[in-house]
Backbone as ProteinMPNN parsed JSONL, in Angstrom:
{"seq_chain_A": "XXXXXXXXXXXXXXXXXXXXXXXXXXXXXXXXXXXXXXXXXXXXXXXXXXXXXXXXXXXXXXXXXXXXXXXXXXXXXXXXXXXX", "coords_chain_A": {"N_chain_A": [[50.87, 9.217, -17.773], [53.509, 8.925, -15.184], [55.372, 7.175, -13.311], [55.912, 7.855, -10.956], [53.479, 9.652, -10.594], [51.371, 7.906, -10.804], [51.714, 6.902, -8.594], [50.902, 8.524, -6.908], [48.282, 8.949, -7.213], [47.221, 6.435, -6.405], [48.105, 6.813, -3.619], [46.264, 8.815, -3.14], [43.618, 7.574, -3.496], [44.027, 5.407, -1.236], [43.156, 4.036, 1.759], [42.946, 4.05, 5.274], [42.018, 7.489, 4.763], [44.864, 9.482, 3.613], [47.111, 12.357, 4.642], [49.493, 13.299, 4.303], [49.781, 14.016, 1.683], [51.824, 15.856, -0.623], [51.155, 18.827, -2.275], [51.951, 19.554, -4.137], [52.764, 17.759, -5.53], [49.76, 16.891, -6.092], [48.901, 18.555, -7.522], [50.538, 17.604, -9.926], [50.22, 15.608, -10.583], [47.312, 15.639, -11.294], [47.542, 17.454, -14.068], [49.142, 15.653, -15.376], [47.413, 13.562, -15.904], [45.907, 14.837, -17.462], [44.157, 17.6, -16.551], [43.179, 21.035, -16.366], [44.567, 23.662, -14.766], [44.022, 26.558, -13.446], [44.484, 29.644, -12.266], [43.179, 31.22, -9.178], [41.457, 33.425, -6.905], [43.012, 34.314, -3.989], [44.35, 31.215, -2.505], [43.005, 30.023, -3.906], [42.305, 27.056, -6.679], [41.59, 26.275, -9.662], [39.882, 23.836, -11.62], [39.506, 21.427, -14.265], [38.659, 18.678, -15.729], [37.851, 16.113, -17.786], [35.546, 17.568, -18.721], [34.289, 17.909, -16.015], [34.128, 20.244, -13.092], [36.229, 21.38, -10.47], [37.184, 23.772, -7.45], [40.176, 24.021, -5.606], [41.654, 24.691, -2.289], [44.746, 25.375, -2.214], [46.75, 23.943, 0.352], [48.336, 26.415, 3.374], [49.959, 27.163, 5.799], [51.616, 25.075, 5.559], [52.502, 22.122, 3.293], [51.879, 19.85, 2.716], [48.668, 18.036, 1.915], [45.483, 18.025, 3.709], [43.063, 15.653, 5.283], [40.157, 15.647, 4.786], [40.962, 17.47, 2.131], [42.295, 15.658, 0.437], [39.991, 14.07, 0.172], [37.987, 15.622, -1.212], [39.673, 16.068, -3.689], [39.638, 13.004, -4.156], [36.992, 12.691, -4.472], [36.531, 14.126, -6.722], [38.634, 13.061, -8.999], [37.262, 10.723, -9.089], [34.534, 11.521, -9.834], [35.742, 12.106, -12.56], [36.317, 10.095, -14.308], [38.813, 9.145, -13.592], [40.832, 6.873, -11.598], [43.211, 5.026, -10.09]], "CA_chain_A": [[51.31, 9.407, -16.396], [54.827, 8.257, -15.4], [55.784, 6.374, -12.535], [55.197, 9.322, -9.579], [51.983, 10.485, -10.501], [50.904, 6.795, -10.315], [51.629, 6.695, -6.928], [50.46, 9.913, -6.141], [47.086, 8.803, -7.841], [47.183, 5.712, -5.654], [48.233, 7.787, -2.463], [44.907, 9.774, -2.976], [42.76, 6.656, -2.863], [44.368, 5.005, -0.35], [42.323, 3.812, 3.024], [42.385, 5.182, 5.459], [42.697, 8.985, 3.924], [46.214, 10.177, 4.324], [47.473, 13.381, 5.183], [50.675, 13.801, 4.077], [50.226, 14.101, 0.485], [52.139, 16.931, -0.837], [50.097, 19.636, -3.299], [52.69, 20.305, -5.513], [52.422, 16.12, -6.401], [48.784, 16.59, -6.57], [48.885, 19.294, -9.169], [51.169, 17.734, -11.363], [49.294, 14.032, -11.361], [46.196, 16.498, -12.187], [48.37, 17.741, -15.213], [49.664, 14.043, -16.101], [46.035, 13.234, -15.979], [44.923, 16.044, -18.569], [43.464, 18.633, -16.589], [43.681, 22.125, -17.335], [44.622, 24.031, -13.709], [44.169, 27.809, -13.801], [45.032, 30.21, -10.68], [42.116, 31.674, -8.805], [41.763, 34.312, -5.793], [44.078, 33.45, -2.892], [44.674, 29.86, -2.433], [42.272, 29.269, -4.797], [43.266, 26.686, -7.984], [40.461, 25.851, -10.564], [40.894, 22.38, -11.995], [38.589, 20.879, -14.885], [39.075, 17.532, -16.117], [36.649, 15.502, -18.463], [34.208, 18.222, -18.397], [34.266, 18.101, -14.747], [35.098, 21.033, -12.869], [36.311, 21.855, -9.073], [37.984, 24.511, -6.533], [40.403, 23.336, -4.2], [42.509, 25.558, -1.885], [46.112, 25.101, -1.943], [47.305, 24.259, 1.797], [49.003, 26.84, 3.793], [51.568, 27.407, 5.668], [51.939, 23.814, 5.253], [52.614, 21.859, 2.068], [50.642, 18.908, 2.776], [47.09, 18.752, 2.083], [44.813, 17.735, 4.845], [42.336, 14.308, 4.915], [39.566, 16.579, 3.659], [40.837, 18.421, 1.089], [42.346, 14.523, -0.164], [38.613, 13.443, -0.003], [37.473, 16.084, -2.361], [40.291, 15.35, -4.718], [39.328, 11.8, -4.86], [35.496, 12.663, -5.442], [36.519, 14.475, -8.271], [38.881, 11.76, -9.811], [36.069, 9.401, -9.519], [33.597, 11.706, -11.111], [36.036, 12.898, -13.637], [36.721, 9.155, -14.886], [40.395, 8.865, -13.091], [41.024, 5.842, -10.8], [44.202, 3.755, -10.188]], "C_chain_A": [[52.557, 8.574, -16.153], [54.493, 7.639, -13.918], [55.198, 7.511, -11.223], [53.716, 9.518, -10.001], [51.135, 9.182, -10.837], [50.816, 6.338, -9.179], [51.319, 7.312, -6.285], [48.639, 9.695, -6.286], [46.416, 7.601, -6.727], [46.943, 5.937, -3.922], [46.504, 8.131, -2.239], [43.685, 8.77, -2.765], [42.846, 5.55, -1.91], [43.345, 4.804, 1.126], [42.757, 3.158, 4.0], [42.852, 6.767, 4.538], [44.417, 9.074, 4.54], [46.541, 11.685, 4.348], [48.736, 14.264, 5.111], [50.917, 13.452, 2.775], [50.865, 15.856, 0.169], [50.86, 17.529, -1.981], [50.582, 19.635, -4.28], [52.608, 18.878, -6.11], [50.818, 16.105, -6.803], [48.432, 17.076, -7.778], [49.74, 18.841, -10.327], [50.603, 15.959, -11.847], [48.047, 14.659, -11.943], [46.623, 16.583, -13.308], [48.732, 17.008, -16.467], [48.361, 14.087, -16.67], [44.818, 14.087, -17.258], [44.254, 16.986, -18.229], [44.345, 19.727, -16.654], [43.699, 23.103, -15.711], [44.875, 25.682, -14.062], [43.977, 28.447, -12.275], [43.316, 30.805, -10.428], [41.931, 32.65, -7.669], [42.444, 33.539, -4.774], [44.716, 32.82, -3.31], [43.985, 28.961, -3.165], [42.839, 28.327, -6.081], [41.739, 26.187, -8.376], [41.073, 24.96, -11.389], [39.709, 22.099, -12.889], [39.29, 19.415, -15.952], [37.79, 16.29, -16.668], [35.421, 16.037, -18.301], [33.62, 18.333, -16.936], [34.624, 19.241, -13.811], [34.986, 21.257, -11.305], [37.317, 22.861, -8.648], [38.624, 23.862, -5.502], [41.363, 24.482, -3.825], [43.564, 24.995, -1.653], [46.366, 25.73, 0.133], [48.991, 25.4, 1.722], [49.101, 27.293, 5.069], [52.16, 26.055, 5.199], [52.515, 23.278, 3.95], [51.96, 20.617, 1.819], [49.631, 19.02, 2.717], [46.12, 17.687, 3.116], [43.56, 16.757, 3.79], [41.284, 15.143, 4.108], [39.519, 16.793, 2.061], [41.68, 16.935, -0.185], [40.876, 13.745, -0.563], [38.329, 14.204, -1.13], [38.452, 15.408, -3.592], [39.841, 14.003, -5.253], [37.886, 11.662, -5.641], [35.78, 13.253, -6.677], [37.258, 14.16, -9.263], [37.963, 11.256, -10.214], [35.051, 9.607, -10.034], [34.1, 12.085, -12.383], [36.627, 11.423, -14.299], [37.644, 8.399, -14.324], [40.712, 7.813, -11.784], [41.957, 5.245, -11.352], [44.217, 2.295, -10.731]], "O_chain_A": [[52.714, 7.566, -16.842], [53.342, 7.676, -13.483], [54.041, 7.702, -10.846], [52.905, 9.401, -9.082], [50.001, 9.48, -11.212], [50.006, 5.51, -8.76], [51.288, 7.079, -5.077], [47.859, 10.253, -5.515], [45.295, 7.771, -6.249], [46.059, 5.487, -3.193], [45.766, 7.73, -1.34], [42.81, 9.069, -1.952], [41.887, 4.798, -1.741], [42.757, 5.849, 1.403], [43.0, 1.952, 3.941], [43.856, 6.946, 3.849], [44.898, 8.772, 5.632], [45.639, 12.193, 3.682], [48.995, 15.375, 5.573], [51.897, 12.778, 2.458], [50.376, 16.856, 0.694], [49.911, 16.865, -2.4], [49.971, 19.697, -5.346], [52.355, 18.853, -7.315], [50.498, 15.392, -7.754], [47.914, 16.524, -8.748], [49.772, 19.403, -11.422], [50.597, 15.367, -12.926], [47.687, 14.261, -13.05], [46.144, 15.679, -13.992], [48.738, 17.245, -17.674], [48.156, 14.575, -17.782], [43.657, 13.975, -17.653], [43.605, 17.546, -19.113], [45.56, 19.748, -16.852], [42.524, 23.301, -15.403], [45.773, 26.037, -14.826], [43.442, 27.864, -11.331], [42.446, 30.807, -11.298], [43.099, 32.556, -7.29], [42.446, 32.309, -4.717], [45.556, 33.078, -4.172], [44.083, 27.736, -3.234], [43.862, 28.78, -6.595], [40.898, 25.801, -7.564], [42.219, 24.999, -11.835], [38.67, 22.514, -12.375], [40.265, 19.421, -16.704], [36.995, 15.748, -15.899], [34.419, 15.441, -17.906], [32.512, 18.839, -16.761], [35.848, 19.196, -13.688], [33.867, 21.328, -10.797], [38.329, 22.94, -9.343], [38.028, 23.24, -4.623], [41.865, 25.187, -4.701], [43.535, 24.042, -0.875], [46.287, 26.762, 0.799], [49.976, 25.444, 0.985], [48.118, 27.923, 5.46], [53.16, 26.033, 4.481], [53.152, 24.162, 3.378], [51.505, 20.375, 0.701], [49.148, 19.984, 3.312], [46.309, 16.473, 3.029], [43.217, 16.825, 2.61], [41.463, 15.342, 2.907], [38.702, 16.535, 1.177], [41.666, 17.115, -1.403], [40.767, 12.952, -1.498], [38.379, 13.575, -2.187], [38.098, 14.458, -4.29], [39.67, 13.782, -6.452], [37.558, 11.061, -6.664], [35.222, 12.827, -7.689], [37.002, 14.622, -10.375], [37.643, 11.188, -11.401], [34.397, 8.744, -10.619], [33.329, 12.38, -13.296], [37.636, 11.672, -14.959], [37.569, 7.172, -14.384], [40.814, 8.498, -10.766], [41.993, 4.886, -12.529], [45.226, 1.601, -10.605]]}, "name": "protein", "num_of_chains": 1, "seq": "XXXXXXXXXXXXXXXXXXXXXXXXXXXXXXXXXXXXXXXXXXXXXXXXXXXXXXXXXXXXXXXXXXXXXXXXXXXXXXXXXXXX"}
């Protein structure tokens, strides 16, 4: 992971949640991170990472992803090994 997707990794566990992480940074610290991101209906994105696997919907119209959909992300860092 380089320098950005350390801070993007950081970002995501941050407290309180934030709200103005972009998606397109989340998918590519996913990426850094080794998972394997494959498209899915809609807004769907399928993400598996240390045998772990989740759905998250890519925000839209927006490009930020909402406190929420940052919460899941982090539960599934923290079950998939991945912490700052």
């Amino acid at each position: 992971m380089n320098q950005k997707h350390r801070r993007t990794l950081e970002a995501v566990f941050e407290d309180p949640v934030r709200s103005n992480i972009s998606w397109r940074d989340i998918e590519a610290m996913l990426k850094a991170a080794g998972a394997e991101i494959s498209e899915g209906a809609g807004s769907r994105v399928r993400v598996a990472l240390n045998r772990v696997r989740a759905v998250f919907h890519r925000p839209h119209p927006k490009k930020e992803t909402d406190k929420g959909a940052v919460k899941s992300v982090r539960r599934f860092l923290t079950e998939a090994g991945v912490t700052p």
